[in-house]
C-alpha positions in Angstrom: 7.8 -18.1 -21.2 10.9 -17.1 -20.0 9.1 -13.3 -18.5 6.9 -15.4 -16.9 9.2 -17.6 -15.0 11.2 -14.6 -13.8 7.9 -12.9 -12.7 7.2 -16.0 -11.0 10.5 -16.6 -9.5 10.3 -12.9 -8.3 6.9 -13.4 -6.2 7.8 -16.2 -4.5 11.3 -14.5 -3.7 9.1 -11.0 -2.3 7.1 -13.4 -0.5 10.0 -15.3 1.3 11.4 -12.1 1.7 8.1 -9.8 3.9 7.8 -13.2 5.7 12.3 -12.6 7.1 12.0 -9.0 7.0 8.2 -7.2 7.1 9.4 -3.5 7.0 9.1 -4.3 3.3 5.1 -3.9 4.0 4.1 -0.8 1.8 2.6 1.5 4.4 3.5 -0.8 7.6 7.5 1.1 7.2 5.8 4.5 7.6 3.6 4.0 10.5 5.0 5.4 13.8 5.9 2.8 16.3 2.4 3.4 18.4 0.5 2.8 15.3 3.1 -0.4 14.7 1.6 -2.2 17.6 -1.7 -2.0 16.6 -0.7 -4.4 13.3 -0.9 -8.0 13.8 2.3 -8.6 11.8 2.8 -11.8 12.5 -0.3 -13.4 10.7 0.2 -10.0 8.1 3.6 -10.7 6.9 2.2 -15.0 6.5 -1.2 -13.8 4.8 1.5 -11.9 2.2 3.9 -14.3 1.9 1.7 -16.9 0.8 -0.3 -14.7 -1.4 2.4 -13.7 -3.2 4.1 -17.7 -2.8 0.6 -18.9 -4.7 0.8 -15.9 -7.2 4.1 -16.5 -8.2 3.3 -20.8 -8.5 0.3 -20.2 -10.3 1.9 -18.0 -12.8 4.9 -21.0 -12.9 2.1 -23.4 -13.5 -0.3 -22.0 -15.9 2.7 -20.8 -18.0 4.3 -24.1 -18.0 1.0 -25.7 -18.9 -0.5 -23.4 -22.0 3.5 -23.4 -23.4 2.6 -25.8 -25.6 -0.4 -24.6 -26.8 -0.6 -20.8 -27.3 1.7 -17.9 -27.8 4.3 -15.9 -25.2 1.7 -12.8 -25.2 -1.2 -15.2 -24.4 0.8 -16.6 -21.2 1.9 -13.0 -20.2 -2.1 -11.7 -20.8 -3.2 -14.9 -18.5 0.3 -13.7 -16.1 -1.2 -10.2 -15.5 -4.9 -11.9 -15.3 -3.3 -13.9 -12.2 -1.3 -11.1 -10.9 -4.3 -7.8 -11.2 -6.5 -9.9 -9.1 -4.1 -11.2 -6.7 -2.9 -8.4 -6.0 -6.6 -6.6 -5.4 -7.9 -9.9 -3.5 -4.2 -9.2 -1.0 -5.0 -5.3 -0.9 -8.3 -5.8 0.7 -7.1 -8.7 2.4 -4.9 -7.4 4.0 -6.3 -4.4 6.0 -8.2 -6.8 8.5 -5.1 -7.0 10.3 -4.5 -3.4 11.0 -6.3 -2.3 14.0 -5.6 1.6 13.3 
């Protein structure tokens, strides 16, 4: 329960965090500043702080809602089941707003 909350705590904190400051982009820090301008980072670094926002709740919800029912590795097992996803659904997401 308690891994769960952190992990939770921790998405919503990287998504508040790429919305303040989005050189924390993976790849977007690298480009050169022509390529840069090409990005839409506005609506990129929103799109990525809410995915990782609802990531982070839905991991804070499900957890606090099986706690009484099942184990601490079930709730970590249905954490990475939110997470894995998430994470491939923002992947491919996310390249629609990169005009390279």
């Amino acid at each position: 329960m308690t891994s769960s909350i952190i992990t939770a705590a921790m998405l919503v904190l990287i998504g508040l965090l790429v919305l303040k400051f989005p050189k924390l982009i993976a790849g977007y820090n690298t480009m050169t500043p022509e390529q840069q301008k090409k990005v839409d980072i506005k609506r990129l670094k929103t799109f990525m702080c809410r995915a990782f926002c609802v990531m982070g709740i839905a991991i804070l919800l499900v957890s606090l809602l099986l706690q009484p029912f099942t184990s601490d590795m079930i709730i970590s097992l249905v954490s990475v089941l939110i997470l894995v996803p998430g994470t491939i659904y923002m992947i491919i997401k996310a390249q629609r707003y990169d005009h390279n």
